[in-house]
Structure formats: C-alpha cells, structure tokens
N, C-alpha and C positions, 0 to 999 in steps of 0.2 A: 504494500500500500504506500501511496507516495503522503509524504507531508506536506502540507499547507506552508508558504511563504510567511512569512512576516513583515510587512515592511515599515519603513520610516515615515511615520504620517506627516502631510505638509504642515504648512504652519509654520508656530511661533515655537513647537517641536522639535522642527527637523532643524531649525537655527542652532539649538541648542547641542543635538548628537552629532550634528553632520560636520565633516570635513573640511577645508580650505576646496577640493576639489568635487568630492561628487558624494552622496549615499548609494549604499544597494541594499537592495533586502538582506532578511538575516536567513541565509538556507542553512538544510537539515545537517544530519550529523555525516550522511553519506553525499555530502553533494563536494563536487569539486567547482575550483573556480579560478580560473589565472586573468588576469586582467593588466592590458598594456594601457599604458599612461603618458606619453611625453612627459609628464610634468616629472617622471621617477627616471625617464631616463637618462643618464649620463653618458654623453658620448666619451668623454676623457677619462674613462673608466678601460681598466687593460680588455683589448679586444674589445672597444667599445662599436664595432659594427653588428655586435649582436644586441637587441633591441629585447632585455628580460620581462618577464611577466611583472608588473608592479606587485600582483596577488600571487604569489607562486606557493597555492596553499593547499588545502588536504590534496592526502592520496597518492599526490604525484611523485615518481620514484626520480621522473627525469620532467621537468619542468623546461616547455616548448620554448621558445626564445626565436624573435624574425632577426635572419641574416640578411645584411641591407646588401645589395650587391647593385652594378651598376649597367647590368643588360638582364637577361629574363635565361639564364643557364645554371640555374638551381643548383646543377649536379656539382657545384665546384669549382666548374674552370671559367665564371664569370670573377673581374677582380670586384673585391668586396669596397667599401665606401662609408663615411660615416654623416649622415646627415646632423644637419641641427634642429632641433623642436625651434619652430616659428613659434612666438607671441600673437597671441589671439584677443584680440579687444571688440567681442560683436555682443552691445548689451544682448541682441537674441537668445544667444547660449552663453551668460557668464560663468557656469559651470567649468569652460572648457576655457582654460589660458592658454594652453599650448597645441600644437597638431603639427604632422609633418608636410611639408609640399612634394606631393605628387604631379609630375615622373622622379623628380631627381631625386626622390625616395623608392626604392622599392624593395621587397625583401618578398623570402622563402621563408620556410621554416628551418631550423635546428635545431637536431636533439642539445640536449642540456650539460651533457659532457663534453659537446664540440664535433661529434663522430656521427658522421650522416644527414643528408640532411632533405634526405625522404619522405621526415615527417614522421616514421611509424607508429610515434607516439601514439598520434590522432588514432591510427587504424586502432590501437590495441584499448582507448577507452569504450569502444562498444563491442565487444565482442557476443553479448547473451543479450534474450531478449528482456525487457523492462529494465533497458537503463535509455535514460530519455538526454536529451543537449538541448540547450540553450546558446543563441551566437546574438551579441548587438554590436553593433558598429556605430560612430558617428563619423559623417562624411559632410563636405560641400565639393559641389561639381563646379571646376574652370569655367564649364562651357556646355553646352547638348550636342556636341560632334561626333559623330563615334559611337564605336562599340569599346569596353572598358569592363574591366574585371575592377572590382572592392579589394573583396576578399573570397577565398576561395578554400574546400578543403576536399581531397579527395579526385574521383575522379565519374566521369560519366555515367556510371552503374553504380556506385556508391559514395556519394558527395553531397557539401551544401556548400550554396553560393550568392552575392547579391553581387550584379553584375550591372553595367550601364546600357543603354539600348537608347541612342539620342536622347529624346527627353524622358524613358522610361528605366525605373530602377527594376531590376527581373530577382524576383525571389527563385530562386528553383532549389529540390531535393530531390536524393534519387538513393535508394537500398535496394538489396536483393538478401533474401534470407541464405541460414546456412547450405541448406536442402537445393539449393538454385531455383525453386518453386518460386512461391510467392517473390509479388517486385512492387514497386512503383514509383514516379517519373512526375513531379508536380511540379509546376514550374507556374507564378503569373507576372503582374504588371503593375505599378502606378507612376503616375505623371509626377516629375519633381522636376526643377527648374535650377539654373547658374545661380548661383552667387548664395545661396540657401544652405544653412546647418541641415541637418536630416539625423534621425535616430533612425535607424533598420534594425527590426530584429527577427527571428524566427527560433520560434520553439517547436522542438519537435516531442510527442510523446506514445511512450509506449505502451502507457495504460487505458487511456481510451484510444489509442492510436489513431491521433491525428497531428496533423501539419498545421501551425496558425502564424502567419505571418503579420507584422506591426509597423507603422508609420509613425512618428512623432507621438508614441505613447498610446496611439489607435490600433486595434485590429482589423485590419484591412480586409483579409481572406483565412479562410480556415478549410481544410480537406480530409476527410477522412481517410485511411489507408486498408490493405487488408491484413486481416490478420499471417502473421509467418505460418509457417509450414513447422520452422526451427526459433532462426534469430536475426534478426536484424542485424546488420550494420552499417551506419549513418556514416561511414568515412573507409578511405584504402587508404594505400600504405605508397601513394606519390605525394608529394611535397605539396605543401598548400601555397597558397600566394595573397602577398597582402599590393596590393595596387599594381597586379600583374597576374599574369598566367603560371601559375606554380610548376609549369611542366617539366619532365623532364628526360632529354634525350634517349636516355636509356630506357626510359618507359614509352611503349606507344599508347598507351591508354590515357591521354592525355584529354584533358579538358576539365569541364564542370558539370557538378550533378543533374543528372539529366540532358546535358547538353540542350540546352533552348536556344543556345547561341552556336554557331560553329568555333573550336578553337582557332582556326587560321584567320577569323576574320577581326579575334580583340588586339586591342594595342594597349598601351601602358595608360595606367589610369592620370587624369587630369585634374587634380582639386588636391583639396586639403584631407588627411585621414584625423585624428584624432583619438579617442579614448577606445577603445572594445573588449568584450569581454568576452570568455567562453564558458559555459555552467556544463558539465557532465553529471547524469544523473539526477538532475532536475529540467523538468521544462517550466520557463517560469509564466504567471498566473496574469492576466491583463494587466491586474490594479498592480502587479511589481514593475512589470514593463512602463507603465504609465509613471510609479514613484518613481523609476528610475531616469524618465524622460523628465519630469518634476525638478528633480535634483540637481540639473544642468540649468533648465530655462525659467525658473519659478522668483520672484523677487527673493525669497529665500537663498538663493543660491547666488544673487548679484549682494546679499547681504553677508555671507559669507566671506564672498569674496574678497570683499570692502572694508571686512574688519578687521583694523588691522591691528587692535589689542585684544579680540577674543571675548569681549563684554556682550556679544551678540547683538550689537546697538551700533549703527553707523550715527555719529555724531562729530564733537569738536577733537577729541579726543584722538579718533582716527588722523585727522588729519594733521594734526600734532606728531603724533607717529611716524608718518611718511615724510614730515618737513624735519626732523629729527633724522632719519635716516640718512634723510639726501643732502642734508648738510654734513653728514661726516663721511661724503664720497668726497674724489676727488675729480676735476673735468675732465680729466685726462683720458686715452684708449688706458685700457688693462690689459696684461697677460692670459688674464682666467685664473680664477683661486681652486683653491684645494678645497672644494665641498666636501664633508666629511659623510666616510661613510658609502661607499657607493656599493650596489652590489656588485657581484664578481663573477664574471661568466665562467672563471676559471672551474669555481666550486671551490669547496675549504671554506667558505668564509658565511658568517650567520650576523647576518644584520637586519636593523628595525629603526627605523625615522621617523620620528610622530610629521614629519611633514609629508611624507609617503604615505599615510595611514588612509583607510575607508572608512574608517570608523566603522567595522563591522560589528553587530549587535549580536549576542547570545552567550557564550563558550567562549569565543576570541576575539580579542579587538586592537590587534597591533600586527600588522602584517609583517611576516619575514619574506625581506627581499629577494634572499637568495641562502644557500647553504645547507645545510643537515638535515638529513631523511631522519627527523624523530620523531616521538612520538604526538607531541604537540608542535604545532604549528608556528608561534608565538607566545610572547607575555600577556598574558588574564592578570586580572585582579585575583589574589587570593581568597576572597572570600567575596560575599554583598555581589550586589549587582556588577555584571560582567562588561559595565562600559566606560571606557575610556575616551574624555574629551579630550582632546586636543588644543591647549591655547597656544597664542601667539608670543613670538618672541622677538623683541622690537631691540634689545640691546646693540646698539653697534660697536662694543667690545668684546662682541661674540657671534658678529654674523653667520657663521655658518650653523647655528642654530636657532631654527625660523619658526618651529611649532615645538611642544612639550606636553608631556601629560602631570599634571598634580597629585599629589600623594599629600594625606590631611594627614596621616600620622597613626589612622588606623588600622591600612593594610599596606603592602607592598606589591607587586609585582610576581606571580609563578611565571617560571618558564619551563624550556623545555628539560627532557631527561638525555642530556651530553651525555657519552658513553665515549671512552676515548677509541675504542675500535673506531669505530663512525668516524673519528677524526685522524687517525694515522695514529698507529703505535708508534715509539718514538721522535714523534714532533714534540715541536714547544706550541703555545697557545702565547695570542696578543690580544686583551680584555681591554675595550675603552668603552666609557660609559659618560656622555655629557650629564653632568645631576647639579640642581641647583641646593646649597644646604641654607633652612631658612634660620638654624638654631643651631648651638654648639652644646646644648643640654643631652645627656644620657650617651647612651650606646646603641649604634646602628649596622646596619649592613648596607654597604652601596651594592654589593654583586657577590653572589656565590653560584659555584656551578660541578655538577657532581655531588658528592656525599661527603662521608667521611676523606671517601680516597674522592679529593676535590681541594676545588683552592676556592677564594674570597678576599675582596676589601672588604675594612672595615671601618667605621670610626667612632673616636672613643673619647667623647667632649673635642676639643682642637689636637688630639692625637691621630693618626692616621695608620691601619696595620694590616697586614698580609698574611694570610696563612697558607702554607700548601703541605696538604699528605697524600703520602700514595701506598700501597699495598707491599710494602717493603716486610708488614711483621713489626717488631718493638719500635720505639724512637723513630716512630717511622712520619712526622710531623714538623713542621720549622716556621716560626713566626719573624716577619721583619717588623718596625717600626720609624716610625719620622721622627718619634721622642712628640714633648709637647708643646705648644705655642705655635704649630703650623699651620693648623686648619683656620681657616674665616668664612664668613658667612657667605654667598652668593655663589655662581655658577663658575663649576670647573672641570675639567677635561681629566679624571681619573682615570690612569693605564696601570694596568700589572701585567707581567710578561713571565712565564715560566718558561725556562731555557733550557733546550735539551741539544746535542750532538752526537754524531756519530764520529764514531774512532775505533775504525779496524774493525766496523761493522757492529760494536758495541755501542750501545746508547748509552752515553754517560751524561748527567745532570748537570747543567753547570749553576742554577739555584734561581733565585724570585728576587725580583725588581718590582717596588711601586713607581710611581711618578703620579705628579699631579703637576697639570698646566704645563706640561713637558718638561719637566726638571725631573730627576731621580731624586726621591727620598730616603729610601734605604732599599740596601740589596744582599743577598746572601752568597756568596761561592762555596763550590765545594772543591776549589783549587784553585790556585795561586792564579794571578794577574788578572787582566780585565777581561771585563764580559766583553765575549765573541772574539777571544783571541786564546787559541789553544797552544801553549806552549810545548808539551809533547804530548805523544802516543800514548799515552796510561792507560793501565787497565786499571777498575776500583782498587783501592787499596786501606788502608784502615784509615786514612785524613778524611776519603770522601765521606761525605752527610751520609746517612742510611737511607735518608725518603728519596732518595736519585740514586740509586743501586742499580746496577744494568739491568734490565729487563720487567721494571717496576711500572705502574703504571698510577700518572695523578689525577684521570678523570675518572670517577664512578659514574654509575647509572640515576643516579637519585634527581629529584626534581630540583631545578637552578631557582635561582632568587634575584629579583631586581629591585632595590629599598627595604627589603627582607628575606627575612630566611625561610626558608619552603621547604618542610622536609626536617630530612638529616643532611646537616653542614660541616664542613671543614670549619672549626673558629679556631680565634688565635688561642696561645695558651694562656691559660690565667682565668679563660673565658667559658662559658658554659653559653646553649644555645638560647637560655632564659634569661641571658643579662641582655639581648639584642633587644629592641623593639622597632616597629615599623619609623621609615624616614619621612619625617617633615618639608617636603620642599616640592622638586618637580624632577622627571626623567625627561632628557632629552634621546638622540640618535645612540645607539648602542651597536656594539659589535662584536666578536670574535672572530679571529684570523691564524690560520698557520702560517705566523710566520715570529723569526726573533730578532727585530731591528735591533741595531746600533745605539743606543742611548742618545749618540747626535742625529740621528733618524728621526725619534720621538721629538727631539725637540724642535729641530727643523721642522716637519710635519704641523707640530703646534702652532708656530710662528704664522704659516701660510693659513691656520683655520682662523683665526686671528687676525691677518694682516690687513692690508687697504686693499690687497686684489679681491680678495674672498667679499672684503665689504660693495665693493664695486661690482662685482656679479650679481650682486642680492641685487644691488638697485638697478641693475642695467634691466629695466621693465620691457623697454623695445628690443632688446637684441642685439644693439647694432655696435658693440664693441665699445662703449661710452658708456658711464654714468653721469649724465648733465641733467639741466633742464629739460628734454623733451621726455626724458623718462620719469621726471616729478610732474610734467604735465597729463601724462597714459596715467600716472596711476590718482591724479586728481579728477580725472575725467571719469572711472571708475569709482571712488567714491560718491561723485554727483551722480552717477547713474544708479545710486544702489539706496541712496533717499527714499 
C-alpha cells in the first residue's frame, strides 16, 4: 500500500519551514529522492563537470550525478566542460535564483563512482512491479524553433521524457513488462511559449496504474495503463540526457520513451534548465505537485527569498543587511573564494550546509551532499519534532556561512552511524564543523562520531578538548586540550584531524590535532617530529601511544552527534557522558573528509573562508565577476519585489 504525501501548507507556514530555495513534501520511509539545484552546485569543486544530486538521499548505493560535456557523445569520448549557474531575477519564479543556459550546458548521466556513464543506475531503480517514479523539471524555452529534448531517461521501449515540439512541451512514457507481454506507449501535448518559467512533471504509478502528467502545479492528462503480465520497468540501462539526446553510440536503441518524436530529428535544447527532481517509489499526489509549484512562485517564496535575516518579515531590517554586506565588498573583479564545504564527486567525503538544505519534514531534515552509504541519511534533531529551520547568516567576518540551524540548549543534533570500514581502514579523518557558541557556561559537545572506538570535540567553559579511542584493548584512549582562557563566545570554524600513515604497509598512528579558526590548539604524536613528516621506517615499538597500534581501528559503528552526544561517545578523560549537555548556539556547514592536511593547509584554507574573495562571491548577486553596485541594486530590487 502506498503512503499518503504530506506537504508544506502555503501561507504564513510554509514562511516559517521552508528554505532560502524551495519546499517539497515530506515522502515515506521507502521513497527515494535526488534533486539537482544550481544553487548547491559548485563548479570549483575537484571534477566539478559532474553536476551532484543537491538531495543525494535514501536508498541510493550510487547516487546519479549529470556529466556536462560539450557535444551529445555520452559514451566518453565527448570532452567534458564546466558551466556556470546563471542568476535568475524573474519575480515569476523567485523560488528559483539560479538555472543553467542551454546548449552551452549539457550533460548525460554518471554513475556516482565516476565509472560508466550509461546511467544503469536508473535501469536498476525499477526492477519489480509496485515501485512507482516521480520526475519534475523547471524549464524556460529561448525560443519555439525546433524539436528539443529537456530531459530524458531510458530508451524507446522503456523510458520517460518531456521533450520540445515548436511550441509544444511532449510528455511521453513507455515500459514493457518482465514476460515481454504487457506494454505501453503514452505520449501527449501542451502549448507553452518563449521566455516563460514552466514546472513539468509526471508521475507514474503502479498501484492504480496510471500515467498523470502536470503543468505549473495543474494536471493536464492522466492515462490508465495495463496491468503487467510480471513487472514493469519505467527506464533501461542507456544514459539519460539533460538538454540533449542521452544516446549512445554503442547502443542502437537510442531515443525516448515511446519515441513520439524521431531521434534524428532533436537538437540541443535552447533555454534555461533549473531545479528537478527525481522521486523513486512514490508517484506524487496533485496537491504535492501543486505545493511544490507553490514553493517556487507563491509570495511566500519571493519572501523567503528576500529575507535576508530569517525573521520571516521583509522589512527595514532586511535591507540593513544587504547594505551591511555590500559595504564590506570591495569594487574590484575577485578571484573566486573558497566556499566551504563542497561536495565531492570523488566520494570519501560527508557533508551538510544549512544553505543547501530543503528543509525536509518528518525523520530528516538536513541533507547530505554527498559521501557515506549509512544508515541514516543526515543530522535529525535528537529528540521533539524532527525540523530544522534554517536562518540566515549576514556576518561578513564569516561569509562563507550564509544559513545555520539553532540549537536552544535542549537537544543537539543525531547523525549518522560512521563505521570506519565504510571509510577506508587505515585513513585519517578531517572533522570541520562551523558552530556558533552563545555561552561559555557548562560542558558540551560540538561533534562526536563513532562510539567508544570514536573520537569528539568538546568544550568545557572556555577550554577546548579532543578525545580519540580505538579498539586497541587497555589505555586504549588519549585526550588533547587548548588548556583555559581560549574559547569566546560567537562563530568559529572547529577542525580535528586524526592522523594515520602507512609504513611498509603498516598503518601507524601518528595522533589528534584540534584547531579552531585555523590555528592548532593542541596535538598528540606518537613519534618524534612534526605532523606529516615521517622521519623513519618504524615498526610500533613501546614509545608508540597504544590507541594507534597497527591494525587498530578509531571509528565505531554507534550513532554521531552534532551539539550533543547520541548514543555511546568517545569523551575526554576526566569526563563521563552525563557531564555533557546539549549546545546553546547555532550549527552551521559540517563535514568529514579522508584526508590529513598540513597544519599550514588548515590555516590557509581558513584565511580564504574568511577573506575578501569568499566575501565578494557572496555578494556578486549578478555573476558577473564584481561585487559593486549593480549587485546591491538585483538584490534591492528583490526585496521590493517580495513586499
């Protein structure tokens, strides 16, 4: 039996839950859902030609990702390209700030490790019958010239697609069950015009088995299907295409579901793409389609937009804000700053940016960008209602942190359960967590992860401490400290780094670093000279620490913590897990990384999330490689719009 949507009701509501960018309903416990963003994506991110899932959440082992490439030969031997997200200023959809320009965008898919780029992800989400998809796109058309691919998945006998046909947008779907029996072939039409935002969606489902396709929040057409023989499936295993023909030479089974259009006769799409999402295992419900069409073009969503201290009130205040802001740019072109925090196509790496966030309602409400197959998705609240606001973050001594979520002191943050297999036996781990502290009373936790065998910050009044254990057996435990008088009140860039190396194929420990605001506090060796510099071959010997014994390992399985402790924790010594209590302040971007920079790496690193370029990104509203006046005027013009 399928479950009932939820959604974000309009109003004075959806002000309050929703996002800087969009809401979406809250789906079931078995639904998936990956959702692209310009606004999340980062082209100066390694391999930024792959365009990641904003939503890269349940279920998925390998998480879809479009590779932009610069002609329509998916298979690889087109060279790849990295566009840049356009700025979008059309009150129509204030929802949407950003979107890429089509043709000189365009992409296939690729799998999530880099290897293949076929797509067979898609094929493998339907394999049985009663698992239903959901696809929306928002688009604007150049022009009515032409025939034009959107988006595509699949191919002619098992595909979905919304395609251009001069001035008609073409829904079409097409499956064939296991048995090759049962089929069928829908395809229609509506009129949309140049220069127009457009929501497209189509849900397909397998429990009443039909096709309903949607126009700006409307359902347009609906088609019943027949029942299978065996099983459906809504997608094959040739590359989909986002503002092109996903085909691919070594496949002749080229085109789109149902083929309503011939393949030889599309060319490369002409307009703007913006936000789309994909839902597996839900087809979603009018009123979600419609809240989701809401969410982008509703005054709600121009008032989001516009606020730019998060009081849900566009007044004087806002625009205090932006004139504060843009007086601490400089006029000058910038290089581009260090946003912090990107995801990483590479994989290894687990992050979450309240400025990224969907605000999604139920079980989880902080999206992970990218990183670790576990078993939760993201940080929840540990207890009370499961949602997390997002406010705004206007300091320009900290621009690259734009939105944050609040912690009153009650609960903290669950995450997920790290397991060092998951992460590479013998790596080191890189923890940074933006946190604002509003009070130097008591003792807290900024981050733990893992169990016992697990490490943590911690803080303890204006003392700052580190703990790391691993399954070593006795003394198998080691706390650093910053000593007292370090910590102060307001936002700071907390890193710990647990250091490991190979030598002569043994992993040997070389011990835990804090830092905070890119300085090192205290750190631990378990041999001579500086971190990241091995002076010989050793094998353990009786000077090394016991918790980094070769073959030991510091992440457990247990539930992670962000402003508190979840679970069973590593604490430092002295300490017991009842002297913690939840942290007073606010979380901003957080991450983990395998990797164990340099000490001048962290600080460097800090310097650029901090400096005048990073601040001069924030403000360059237009794009256009400036932060001046024309970008205090876009976004003055935006709050007058959002009145």
């Amino acid at each position: 039996m399928q479950l009932r949507a939820l959604t974000i009701a309009a109003g004075a509501a959806a002000a309050t839950t929703a996002s800087a960018q969009t809401t979406i309903p809250l789906t079931p416990a078995l639904t998936d859902i990956q959702t692209w963003n310009p606004i999340a994506h980062n082209p100066s991110a390694p391999a930024g030609n792959d365009w990641i899932p904003q939503s890269d959440a349940r279920g998925f082992i390998f998480g879809l990702r479009w590779r932009w490439q610069n002609n329509t030969m998916p298979d690889g031997t087109g060279d790849t390209i990295i566009p840049t997200p356009v700025p979008v200023f059309d009150p129509a959809v204030p929802g949407i700030t950003h979107a890429y320009q089509f043709p000189e965008a365009r992409a296939a898919t690729q799998n999530a490790d880099g290897t293949g780029n076929r797509g067979t992800v898609w094929e493998n989400q339907a394999p049985i019958m009663e698992i239903g998809a959901s696809f929306e796109i928002w688009f604007k058309l150049e022009d009515t010239q032409g025939t034009h691919v959107i988006w595509e998945i699949g191919a002619p006998n098992k595909g979905v697609a919304f395609s251009i046909d001069g001035n008609e947008l073409v829904y079409s779907t097409s499956a064939n069950d296991g048995a090759g029996g049962n089929s069928y072939a829908i395809s229609h039409r509506q009129a949309v015009q140049a220069g127009v935002w457009y929501q497209a969606a189509i849900a397909i489902s397998y429990i009443d088995f039909t096709v309903a396709s949607y126009l700006n929040g409307t359902q347009v057409n609906t088609q019943a299907i027949p029942v299978p023989s065996i099983n459906y499936r809504w997608s094959s295993a040739n590359p989909a295409g986002l503002g092109t023909l996903g085909s691919d030479p070594m496949f002749p089974n080229v085109g789109v579901g149902g083929d309503p259009i011939p393949a030889a006769n599309f060319t490369d799409f002409d307009g703007m793409i913006a936000m789309h999402r994909f839902y597996r295992n839900f087809d979603l419900f009018p009123d979600d389609i419609n809240a989701n069409y809401l969410a982008i073009t509703d005054q709600q969503a121009a008032i989001r937009r516009a606020d730019r201290n998060g009081d849900s009130t566009i007044d004087s205040s806002d625009y205090s804000a932006v004139l504060n802001l843009s007086a601490a740019s400089t006029s000058g072109p910038h290089s581009g700053g260090f946003l912090p925090f990107p995801s990483d196509p590479r994989g290894g790496v687990h992050t979450g940016d309240p400025e990224q966030d969907e605000t999604f309602l139920g079980d989880f409400a902080w999206d992970r960008n990218s990183g670790f197959n576990n078993q939760e998705p993201s940080f929840v609240y540990e207890s009370g209602p499961n949602v997390l606001v997002p406010t705004t973050v206007n300091d320009p001594s900290i621009p690259s942190v734009r939105r944050a979520f609040e912690l009153d002191g009650t609960q903290g943050l669950r995450g997920p359960k790290y397991n060092e297999n998951s992460i590479s036996t013998g790596n080191s781990l890189r923890t940074q967590a933006w946190i604002r502290i509003d009070d130097l009373v008591g003792n807290h936790c900024l981050f733990e992860i893992g169990g016992t065998t697990g490490y943590g910050m911690y803080i303890s009044g204006d003392e700052i401490l580190g703990a790391v254990g691993s399954n070593a057996g006795a003394n198998n435990e080691v706390t650093v400290s910053s000593g007292t008088g370090v910590l102060t009140t307001g936002w700071h860039l907390f890193e710990m780094v647990v250091r490991r190396f190979n030598v002569n194929s043994i992993p040997l420990g070389k011990g835990i670093e804090i830092y905070m605001d890119g300085q090192l506090l205290a750190s631990l060796n378990d041999q001579p000279g500086m971190d990241g510099i091995l002076n010989t071959a050793e094998t353990p010997s009786a000077d090394d620490i016991v918790v980094f014994e070769a073959g030991t390992s510091f992440v457990g399985g247990n539930q992670s913590g962000l402003g508190t402790i979840s679970g069973v924790a590593r604490v430092p010594n002295g300490f017991v897990a009842g002297d913690f209590t939840p942290l007073t302040g606010a979380v901003g971007p957080f991450k983990i990384i395998q990797i164990q920079p340099a000490p001048s790496v962290i600080a460097a690193e800090y310097a650029a999330d901090v400096g005048q370029d990073t601040l001069n990104v924030r403000n360059d509203v237009n794009a256009d490689g400036e932060a001046n006046i024309f970008d205090l005027i876009e976004s003055l013009k935006v709050l007058d719009a959002a009145k």
